[in-house]
C-alpha positions as CSV (number, residue, x, y, z in Angstrom):
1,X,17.0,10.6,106.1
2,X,13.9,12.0,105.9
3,X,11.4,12.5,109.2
4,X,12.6,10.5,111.9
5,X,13.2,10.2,115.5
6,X,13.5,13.7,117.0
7,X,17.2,12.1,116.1
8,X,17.9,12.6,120.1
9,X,16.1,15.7,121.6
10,X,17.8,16.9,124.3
11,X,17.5,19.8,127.0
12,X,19.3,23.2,125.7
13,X,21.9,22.5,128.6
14,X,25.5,24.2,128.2
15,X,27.0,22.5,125.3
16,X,30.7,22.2,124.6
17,X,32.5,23.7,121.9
18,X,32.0,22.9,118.4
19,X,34.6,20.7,116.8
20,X,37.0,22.4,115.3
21,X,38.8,19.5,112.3
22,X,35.4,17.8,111.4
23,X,33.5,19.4,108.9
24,X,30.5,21.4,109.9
25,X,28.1,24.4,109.1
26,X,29.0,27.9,110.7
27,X,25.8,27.7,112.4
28,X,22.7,25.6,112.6
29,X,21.8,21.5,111.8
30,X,23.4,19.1,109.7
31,X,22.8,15.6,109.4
32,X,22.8,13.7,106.3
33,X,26.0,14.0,103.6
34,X,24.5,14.1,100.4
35,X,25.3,14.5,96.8
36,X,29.2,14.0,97.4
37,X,31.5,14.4,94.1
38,X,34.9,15.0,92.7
39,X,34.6,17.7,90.3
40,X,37.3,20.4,89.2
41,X,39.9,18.8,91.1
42,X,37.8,19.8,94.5
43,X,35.8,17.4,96.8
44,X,32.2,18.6,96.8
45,X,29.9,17.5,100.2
46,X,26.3,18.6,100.3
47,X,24.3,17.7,104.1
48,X,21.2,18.0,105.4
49,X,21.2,21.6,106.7
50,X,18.9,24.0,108.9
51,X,20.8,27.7,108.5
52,X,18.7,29.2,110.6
53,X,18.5,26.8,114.3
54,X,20.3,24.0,115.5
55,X,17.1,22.2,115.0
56,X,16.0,19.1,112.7
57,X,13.5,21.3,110.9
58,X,12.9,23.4,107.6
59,X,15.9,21.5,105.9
60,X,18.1,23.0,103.1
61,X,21.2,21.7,101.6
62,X,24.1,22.9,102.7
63,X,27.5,23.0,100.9
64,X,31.4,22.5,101.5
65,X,34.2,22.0,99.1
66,X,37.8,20.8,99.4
67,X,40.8,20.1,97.5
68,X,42.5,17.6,100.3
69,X,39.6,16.6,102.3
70,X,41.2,18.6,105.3
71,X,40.8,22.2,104.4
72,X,37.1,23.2,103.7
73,X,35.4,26.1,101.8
74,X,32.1,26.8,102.8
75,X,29.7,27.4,99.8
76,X,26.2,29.4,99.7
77,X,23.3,27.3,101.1
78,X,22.4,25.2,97.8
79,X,18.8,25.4,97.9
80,X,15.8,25.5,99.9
81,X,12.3,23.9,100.3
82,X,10.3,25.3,97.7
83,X,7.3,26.9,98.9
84,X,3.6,25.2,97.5
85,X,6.7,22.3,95.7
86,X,7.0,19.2,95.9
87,X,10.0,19.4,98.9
88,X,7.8,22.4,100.8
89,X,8.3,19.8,104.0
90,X,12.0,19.5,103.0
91,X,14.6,19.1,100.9
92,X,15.9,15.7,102.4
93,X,18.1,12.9,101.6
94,X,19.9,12.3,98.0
95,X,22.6,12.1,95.3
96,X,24.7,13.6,92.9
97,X,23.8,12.1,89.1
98,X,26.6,10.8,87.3
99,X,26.9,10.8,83.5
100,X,24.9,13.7,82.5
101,X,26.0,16.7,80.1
102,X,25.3,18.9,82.9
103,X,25.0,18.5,87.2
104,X,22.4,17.1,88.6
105,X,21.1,16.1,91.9
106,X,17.8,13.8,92.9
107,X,16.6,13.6,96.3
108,X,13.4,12.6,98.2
109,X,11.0,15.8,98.6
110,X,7.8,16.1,100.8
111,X,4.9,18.5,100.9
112,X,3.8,17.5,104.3
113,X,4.5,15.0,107.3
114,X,2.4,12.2,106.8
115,X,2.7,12.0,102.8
116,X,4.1,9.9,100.6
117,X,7.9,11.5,99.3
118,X,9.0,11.9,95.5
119,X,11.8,11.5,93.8
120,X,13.1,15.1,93.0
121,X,15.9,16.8,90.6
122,X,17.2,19.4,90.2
123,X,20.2,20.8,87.6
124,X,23.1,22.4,88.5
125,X,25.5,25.0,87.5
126,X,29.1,24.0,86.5
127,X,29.9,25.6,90.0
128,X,27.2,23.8,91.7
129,X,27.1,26.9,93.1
130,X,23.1,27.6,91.8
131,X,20.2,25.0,91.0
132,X,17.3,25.1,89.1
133,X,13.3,24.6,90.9
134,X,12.6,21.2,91.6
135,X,11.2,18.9,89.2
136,X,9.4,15.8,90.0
137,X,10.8,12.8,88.1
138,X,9.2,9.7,90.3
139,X,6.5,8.4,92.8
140,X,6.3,5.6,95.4
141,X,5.4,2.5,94.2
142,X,2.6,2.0,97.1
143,X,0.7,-0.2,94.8
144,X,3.4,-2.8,95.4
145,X,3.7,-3.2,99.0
146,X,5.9,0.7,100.1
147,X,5.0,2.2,103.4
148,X,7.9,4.4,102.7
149,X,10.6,5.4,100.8
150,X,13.8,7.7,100.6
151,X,17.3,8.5,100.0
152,X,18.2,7.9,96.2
153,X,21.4,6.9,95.4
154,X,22.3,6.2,91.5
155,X,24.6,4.0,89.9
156,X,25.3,2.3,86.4
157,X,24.4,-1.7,85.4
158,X,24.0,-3.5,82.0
159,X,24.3,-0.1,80.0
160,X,21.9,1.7,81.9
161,X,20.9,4.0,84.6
162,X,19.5,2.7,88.0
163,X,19.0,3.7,91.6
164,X,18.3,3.1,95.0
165,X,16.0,4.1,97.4
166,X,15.8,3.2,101.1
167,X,12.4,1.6,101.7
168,X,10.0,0.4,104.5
169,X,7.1,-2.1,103.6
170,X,3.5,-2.6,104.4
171,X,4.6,-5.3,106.6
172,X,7.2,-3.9,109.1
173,X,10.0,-5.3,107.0
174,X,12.9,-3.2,105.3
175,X,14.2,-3.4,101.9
176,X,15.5,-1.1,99.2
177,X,14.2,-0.6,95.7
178,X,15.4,-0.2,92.4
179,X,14.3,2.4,89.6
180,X,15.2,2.5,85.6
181,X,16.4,6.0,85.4
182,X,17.9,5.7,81.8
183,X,15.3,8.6,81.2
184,X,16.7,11.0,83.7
185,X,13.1,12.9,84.1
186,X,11.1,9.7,84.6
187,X,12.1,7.3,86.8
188,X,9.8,3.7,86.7
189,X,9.9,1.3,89.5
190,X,11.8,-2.2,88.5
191,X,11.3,-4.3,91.5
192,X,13.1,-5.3,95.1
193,X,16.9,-5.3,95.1
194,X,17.7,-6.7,98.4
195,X,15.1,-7.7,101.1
196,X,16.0,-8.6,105.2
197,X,14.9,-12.6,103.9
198,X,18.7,-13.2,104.4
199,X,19.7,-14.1,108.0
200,X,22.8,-12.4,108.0
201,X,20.3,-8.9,107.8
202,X,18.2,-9.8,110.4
203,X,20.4,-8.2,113.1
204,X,20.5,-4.7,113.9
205,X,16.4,-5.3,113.2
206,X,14.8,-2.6,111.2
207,X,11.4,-1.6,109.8
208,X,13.2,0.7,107.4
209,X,16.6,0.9,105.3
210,X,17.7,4.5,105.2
211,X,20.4,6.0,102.9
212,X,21.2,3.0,100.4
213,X,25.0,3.2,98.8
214,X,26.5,0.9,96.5
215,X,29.9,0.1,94.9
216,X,30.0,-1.5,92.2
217,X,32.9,-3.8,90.7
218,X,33.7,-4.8,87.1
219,X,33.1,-8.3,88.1
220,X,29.6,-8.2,90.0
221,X,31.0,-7.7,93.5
222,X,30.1,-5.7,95.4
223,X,29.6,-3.6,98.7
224,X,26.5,-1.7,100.3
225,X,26.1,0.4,103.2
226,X,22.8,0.4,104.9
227,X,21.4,3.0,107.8
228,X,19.1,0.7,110.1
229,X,16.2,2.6,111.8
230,X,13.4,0.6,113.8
231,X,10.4,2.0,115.2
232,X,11.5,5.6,114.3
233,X,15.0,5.3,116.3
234,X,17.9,5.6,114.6
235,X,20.1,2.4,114.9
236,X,23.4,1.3,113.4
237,X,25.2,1.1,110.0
238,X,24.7,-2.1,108.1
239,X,27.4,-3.2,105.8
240,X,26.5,-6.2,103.6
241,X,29.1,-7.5,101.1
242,X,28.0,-9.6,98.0
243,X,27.1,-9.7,94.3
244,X,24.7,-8.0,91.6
245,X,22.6,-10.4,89.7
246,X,19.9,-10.4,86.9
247,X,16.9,-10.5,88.4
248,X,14.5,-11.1,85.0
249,X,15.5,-7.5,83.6
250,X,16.9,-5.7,87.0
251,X,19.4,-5.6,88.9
252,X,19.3,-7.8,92.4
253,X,21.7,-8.1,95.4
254,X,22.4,-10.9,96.3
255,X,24.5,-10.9,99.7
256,X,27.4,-12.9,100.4
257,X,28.2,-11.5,104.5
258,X,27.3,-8.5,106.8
259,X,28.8,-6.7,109.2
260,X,28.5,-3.6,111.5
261,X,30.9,-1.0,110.2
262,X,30.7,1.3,113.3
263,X,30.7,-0.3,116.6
264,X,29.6,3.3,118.4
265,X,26.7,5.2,119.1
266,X,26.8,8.2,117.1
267,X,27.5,7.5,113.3
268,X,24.5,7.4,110.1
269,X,24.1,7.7,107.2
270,X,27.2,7.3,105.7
271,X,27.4,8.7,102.1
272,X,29.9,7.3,99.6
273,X,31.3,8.6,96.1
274,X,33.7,7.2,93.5
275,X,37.2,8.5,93.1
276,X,38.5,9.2,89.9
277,X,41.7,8.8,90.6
278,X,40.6,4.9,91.2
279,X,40.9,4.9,95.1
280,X,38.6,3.1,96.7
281,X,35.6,4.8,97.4
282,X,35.6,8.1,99.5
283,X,33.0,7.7,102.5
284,X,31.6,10.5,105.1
285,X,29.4,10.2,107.5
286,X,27.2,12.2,110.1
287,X,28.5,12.2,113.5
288,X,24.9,12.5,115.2
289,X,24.1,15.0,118.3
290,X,20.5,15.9,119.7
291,X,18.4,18.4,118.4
292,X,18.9,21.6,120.5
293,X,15.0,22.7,120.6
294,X,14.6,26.0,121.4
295,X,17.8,27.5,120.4
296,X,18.7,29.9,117.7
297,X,22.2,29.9,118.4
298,X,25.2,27.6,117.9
299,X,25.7,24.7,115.9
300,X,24.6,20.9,115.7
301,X,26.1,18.3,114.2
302,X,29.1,17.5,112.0
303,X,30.6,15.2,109.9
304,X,32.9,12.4,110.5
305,X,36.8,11.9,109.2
306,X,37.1,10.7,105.8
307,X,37.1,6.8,105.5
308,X,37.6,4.8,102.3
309,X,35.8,1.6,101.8
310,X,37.1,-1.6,101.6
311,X,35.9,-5.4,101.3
312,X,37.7,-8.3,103.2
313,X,36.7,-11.7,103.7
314,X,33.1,-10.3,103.1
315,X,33.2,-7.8,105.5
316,X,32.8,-4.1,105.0
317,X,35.5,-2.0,106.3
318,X,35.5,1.9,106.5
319,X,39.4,2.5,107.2
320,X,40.8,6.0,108.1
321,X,41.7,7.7,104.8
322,X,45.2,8.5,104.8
323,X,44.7,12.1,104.3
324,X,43.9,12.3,107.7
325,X,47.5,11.9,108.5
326,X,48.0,15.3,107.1
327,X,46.2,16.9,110.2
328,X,48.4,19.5,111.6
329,X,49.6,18.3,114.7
330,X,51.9,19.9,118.0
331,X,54.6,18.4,119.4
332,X,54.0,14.5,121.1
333,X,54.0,13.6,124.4
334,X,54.8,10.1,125.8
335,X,52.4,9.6,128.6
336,X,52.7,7.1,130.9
337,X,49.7,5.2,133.3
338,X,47.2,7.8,135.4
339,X,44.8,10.0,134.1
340,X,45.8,12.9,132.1
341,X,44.3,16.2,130.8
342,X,43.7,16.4,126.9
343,X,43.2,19.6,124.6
344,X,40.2,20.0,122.5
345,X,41.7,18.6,119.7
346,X,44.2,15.8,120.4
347,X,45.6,12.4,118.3
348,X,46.0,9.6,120.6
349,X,47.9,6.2,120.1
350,X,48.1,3.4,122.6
351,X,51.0,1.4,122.5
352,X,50.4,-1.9,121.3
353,X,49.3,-3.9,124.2
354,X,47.8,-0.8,126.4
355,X,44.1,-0.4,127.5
356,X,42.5,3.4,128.3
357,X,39.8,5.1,128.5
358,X,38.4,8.7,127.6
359,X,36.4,10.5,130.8
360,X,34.1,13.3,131.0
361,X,33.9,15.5,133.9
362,X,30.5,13.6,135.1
363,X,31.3,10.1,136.7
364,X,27.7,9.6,135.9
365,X,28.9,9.0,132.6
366,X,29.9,6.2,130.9
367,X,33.7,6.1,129.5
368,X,34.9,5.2,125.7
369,X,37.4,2.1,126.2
370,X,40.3,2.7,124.1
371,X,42.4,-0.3,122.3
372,X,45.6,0.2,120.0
373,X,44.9,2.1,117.3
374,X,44.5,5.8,116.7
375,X,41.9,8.0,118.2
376,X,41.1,11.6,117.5
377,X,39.4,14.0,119.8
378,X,37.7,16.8,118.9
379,X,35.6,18.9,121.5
380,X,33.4,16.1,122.3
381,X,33.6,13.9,119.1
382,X,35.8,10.6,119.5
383,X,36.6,8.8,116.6
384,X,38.6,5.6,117.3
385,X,40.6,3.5,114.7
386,X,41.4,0.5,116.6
387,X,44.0,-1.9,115.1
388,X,42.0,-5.3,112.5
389,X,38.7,-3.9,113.6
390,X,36.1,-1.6,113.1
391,X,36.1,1.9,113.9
392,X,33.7,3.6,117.1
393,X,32.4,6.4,116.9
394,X,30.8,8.3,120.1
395,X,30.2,11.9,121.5
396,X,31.5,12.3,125.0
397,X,30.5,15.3,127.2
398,X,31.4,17.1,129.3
399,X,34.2,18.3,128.0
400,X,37.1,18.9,128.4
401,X,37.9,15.2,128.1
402,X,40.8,13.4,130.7
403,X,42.9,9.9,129.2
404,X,43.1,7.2,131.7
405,X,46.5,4.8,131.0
406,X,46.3,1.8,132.3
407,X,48.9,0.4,134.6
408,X,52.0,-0.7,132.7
409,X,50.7,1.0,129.9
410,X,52.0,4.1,127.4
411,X,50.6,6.5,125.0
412,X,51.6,9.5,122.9
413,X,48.9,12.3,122.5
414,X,49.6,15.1,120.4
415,X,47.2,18.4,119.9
416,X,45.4,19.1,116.7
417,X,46.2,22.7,115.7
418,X,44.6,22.9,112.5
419,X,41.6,24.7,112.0
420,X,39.6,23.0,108.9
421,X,36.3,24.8,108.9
């Protein structure tokens, strides 16, 4: 993502405690996973990073590892905004490059608010540890309709090298693009690959498709997950099943259904990477929260649980990973209807059958509806899992958080006591 909506200012209130099992920065911003890769036997997540504020400004790349998805080590700050470069206004959205003799990562650089972004790389250590100064390897294609674009994301098709990009057009309508990047330092423009002309797109509406990911089957299926954003808001996440075509040289989508893949309030820009051990695809996502203008202290924004992406009936399903299981947990506690206290970090499960809710301290604010399934709570992140549908994410505060059973109804709820970050 690159400017955007102020993604939800808010007043520097008291803010609850930083979640403790989600990945997250020490201090400052993230938003936007980026560049995520096995590599070494270790899981390697880059966001979208302010070290310095809580603040969606002056954005970095920040970087985590981990061998089990649970467990993270937190890296050196990758890079920077180069000064007088071609990312001085940020360092903002991208991808790692597969297939190269050495690491690479491309991403959409600025040099000031209102201009146009590039397509920038940059090459790696084996550590990933240290990157070289950016280099500009492509433009947008404004002589062919592009207000804007963003977000690359790089995958392979007919023996060559292609990639996405998130894109806004001259008239109002989103879309993403497609580049020939056989030649890694000079990327061309090849033409549309999917457009909103489809009515199955139509709905969330958009002006602009942030964050394009693909995977890409053997056979031509295949799955996308789009990041809807209308009049500078940030809306939901798109998924849009389907096939890749020949489109008179390039590659094309062509879709076959669509679907929304989170049904709360607070998840974008889901990232996705190929697993070598031929899992489906490993997906994270940001777990949004406001810009805290002003501060200088604490920390904003984190990242969701790992989900894996699968494609049924041509819908797009991000399911719980199974690692996730592995969470350390305290002993259970059958609880029965009323309202209950929870701990920071709890696992709840419904029994099949029983409605709940999650409250917050101010009646003003509106409860998260529970249905079977699994939900985890962490400070004022709720992930949900429910049972054949999609998952919800949603920030609740204030915290600490209470569980309402309904009548006739059970649960168990047992704390989270690892500490991941």
């Amino acid at each position: 993502m690159l400017s955007g909506p102020s993604p939800d200012q808010e007043s520097s209130a008291s803010h609850p405690a930083p979640p403790a099992f989600h990945l997250r920065p020490r201090r400052g911003w993230l938003n936007d996973p980026n560049g995520m890769v096995h590599r070494d036997g270790r899981w390697h997540v880059f966001y979208q990073h302010n070290p310095y504020t809580p603040t969606h400004t002056d954005i970095h790349w920040g970087h985590a590892s981990s061998a089990d998805l649970l467990g993270w080590r937190h890296h050196p700050v990758a890079f920077a905004p180069t000064p007088g470069g071609p990312d001085s206004h940020g360092a903002w959205s991208g991808a790692f490059v597969p297939g190269l003799e050495r690491p690479a990562v491309a991403y959409s650089g600025v040099v000031d608010a209102g201009a146009h972004s590039t397509i920038v790389l940059r090459w790696g250590t084996d550590d990933l540890d240290s990157w070289s100064e950016p280099i500009v390897v492509g433009r947008t294609p404004s002589d062919a309709g592009v207000d804007v674009m963003r977000d690359p994301f790089l995958f392979s098709w007919g023996g060559r090298r292609w990639a996405l990009l998130g894109a806004g057009m001259t008239d109002d309508t989103p879309a993403v693009l497609v580049f020939d990047c056989e030649d890694i330092l000079d990327w061309r423009y090849a033409g549309v690959f999917l457009d909103a002309s489809a009515p199955m797109l139509q709905s969330p509406v958009a002006d602009i498709w942030e964050c394009p990911q693909l995977d890409l089957a053997a056979d031509g299926s295949a799955a996308m997950l789009l990041s809807v954003q209308y009049r500078r808001v940030l809306g939901a996440v798109l998924g849009a099943a389907g096939r890749v075509v020949d489109a008179g040289g390039h590659p094309r989508f062509v879709p076959t259904g669509a679907n929304v893949v989170d049904l709360g309030d607070s998840y974008y820009a889901p990232q996705l990477a190929q697993d070598p051990s031929g899992a489906a695809p490993l997906v994270m996502g940001w777990v949004r929260e406001a810009s805290r203008e002003g501060e200088t202290e604490g920390v904003a924004g984190c990242m969701s649980l790992p989900r894996r992406l699968t494609v049924r009936d041509d819908r797009v399903l991000l399911l719980p990973d199974p690692v996730v299981a592995g969470l350390a947990l305290g002993p259970e506690q059958t609880l029965g209807a009323g309202e209950h206290p929870l701990p920071s970090g709890a696992r709840i499960e419904l029994r099949a059958g029983t409605a709940g809710q999650l409250v917050s301290a101010d009646p003003a604010q509106a409860p998260v509806s529970l249905a079977d399934g699994v939900t985890w709570v962490d400070s004022d992140v709720v992930e949900s899992y429910p049972a054949g549908t999609a998952p919800s994410t949603r920030r609740l505060r204030p915290t600490p958080l209470r569980l309402i059973v309904a009548e006739g109804g059970s649960a168990t709820v047992a704390e989270v006591t690892a500490r991941t970050v």
